[in-house]
C-alpha positions in Angstrom: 0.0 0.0 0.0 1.3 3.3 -1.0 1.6 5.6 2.2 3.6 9.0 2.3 4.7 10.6 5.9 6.1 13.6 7.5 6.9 14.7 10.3 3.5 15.0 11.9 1.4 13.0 8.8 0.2 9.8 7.5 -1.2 10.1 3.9 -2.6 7.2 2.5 -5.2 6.0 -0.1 -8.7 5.5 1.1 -10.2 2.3 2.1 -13.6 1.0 2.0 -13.6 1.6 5.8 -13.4 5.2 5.5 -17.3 5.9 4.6 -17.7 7.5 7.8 -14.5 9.9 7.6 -14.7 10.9 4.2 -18.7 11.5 4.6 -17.8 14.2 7.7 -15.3 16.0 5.4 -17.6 16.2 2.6 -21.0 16.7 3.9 -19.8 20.0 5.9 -21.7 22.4 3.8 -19.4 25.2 5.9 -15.8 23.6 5.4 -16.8 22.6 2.0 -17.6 26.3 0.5 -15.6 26.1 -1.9 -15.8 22.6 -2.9 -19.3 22.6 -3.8 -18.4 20.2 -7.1 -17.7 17.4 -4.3 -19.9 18.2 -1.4 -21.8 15.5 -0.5 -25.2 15.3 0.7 -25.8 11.7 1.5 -24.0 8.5 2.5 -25.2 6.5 -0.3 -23.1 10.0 -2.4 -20.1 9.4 0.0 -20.2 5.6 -0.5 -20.2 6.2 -4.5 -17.7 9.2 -4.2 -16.0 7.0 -2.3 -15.5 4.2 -4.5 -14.4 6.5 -7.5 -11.2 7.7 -5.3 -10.3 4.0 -4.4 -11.1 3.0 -8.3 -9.0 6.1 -9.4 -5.6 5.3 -7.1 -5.8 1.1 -8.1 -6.2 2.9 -12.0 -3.0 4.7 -11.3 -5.5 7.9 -13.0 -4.9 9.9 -9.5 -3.5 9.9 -6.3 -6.3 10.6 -3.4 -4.8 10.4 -0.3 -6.6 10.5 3.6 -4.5 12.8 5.6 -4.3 11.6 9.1 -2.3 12.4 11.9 0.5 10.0 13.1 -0.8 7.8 16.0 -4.4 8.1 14.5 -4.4 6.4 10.8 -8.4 5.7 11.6 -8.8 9.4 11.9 -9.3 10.8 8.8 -9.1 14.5 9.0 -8.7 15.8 5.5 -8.2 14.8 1.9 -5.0 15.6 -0.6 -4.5 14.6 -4.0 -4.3 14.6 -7.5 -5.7 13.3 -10.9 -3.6 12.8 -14.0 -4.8 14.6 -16.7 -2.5 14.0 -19.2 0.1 11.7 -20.5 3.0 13.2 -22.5 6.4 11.3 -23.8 8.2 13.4 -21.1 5.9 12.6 -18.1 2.5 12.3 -16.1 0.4 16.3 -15.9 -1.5 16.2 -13.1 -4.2 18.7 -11.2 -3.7 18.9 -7.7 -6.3 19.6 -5.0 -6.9 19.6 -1.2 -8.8 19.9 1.8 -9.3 19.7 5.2 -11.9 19.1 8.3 -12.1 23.2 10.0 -10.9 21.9 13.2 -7.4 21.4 12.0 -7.3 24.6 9.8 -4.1 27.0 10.3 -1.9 24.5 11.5 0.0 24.5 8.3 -1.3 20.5 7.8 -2.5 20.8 4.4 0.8 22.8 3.6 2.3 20.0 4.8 0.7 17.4 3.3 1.0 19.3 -0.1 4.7 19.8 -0.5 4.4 15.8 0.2 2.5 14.9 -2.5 3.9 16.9 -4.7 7.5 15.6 -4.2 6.0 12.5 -4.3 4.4 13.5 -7.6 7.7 14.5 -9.4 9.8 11.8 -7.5 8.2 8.8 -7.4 5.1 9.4 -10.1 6.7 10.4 -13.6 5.1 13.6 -12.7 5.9 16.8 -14.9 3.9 19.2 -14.0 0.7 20.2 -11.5 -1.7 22.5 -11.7 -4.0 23.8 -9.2 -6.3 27.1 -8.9 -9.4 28.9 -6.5 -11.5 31.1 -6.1 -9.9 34.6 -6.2 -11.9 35.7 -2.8 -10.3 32.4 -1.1 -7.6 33.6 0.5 -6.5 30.8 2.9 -6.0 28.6 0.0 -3.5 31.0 -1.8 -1.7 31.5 1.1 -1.0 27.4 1.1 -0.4 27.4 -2.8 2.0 30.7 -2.2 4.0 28.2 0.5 4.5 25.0 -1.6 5.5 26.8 -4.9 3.3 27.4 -7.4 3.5 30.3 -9.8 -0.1 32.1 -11.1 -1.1 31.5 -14.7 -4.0 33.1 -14.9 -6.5 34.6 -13.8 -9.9 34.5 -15.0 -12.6 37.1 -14.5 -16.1 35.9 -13.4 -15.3 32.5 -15.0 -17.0 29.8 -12.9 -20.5 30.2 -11.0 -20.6 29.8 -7.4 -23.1 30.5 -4.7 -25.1 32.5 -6.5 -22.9 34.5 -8.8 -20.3 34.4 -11.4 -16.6 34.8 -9.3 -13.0 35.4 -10.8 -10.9 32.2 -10.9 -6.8 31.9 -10.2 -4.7 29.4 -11.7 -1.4 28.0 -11.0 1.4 25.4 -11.6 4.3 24.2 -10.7 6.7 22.0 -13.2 9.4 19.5 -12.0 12.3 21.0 -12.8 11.1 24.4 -11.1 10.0 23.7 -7.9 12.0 24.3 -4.7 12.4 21.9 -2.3 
């Protein structure tokens, strides 16, 4: 089973015994905000969203990983990943996203857990490139994407609906042989 650590992390795929974790990240309506293409609303959604990131990691087609805290692999307190979306004759392109339950917000985990995947990504994974993006008005999540490396691409005004309105989208990447370690 691939598993990735750091000093205070466990990241590893999800198992048909997470239903009840990765329900509780993705049924909170208020840590999910920003998320609202994932949120889910049921268990039966959970279960089936659920399946897809366990089908996608035994594919090789992404790289969904449960963060949990060392001492507490059970304890699944946010989610970090990616999905290949390309394949080029230099290497994998993947698009990266993460989150993370409120309670363990600020704590620089998901930074953490990030900068992980990603070396995994472009160590371990034939990785070339990763690309990421949010909401301009989400601010925590730039901060974190500022910290592991990525440069802005673009930035596109009112391009994706979102509670109620049209907001501006950012964009960013980071490519192997640019990133800092």
């Amino acid at each position: 089973m691939l598993k990735l650590e750091t000093a205070r992390l466990i990241l590893r795929p999800y198992g048909e015994n997470d239903l009840d974790g990765y329900y509780r990240l993705l049924s909170d309506r208020k840590n999910m905000y920003y998320l609202d293409d994932i949120i889910t609303e049921t268990r039966e959604e959970a279960r089936q969203g659920l399946a897809e990131a366990i089908a996608l990691m035994e594919s090789g087609n992404a790289r969904r990983f449960a963060i949990t805290l060392k001492g507490q692999p059970n304890n699944i307190i946010g989610g970090a990943g990616y999905d290949v979306t390309d394949a080029t004759p230099l290497g994998r392109v993947g698009h990266m996203g993460w989150f993370i339950l409120q309670e363990h917000q600020n704590k620089g985990i998901v930074t953490e857990a990030a900068k992980r995947v990603l070396s995994y990504a472009f160590d371990s994974d034939n990785c070339i490139r990763i690309t990421t993006g949010c909401y301009a008005e989400n601010i925590p999540t730039q901060k974190v994407i500022a910290k592991v490396g990525f440069r802005r691409e673009a930035e596109k005004i009112k391009a994706q609906y979102h509670d109620g309105e049209m907001k501006d989208r950012l964009e960013y990447a980071i490519n192997r042989d640019e990133r800092r370690n």
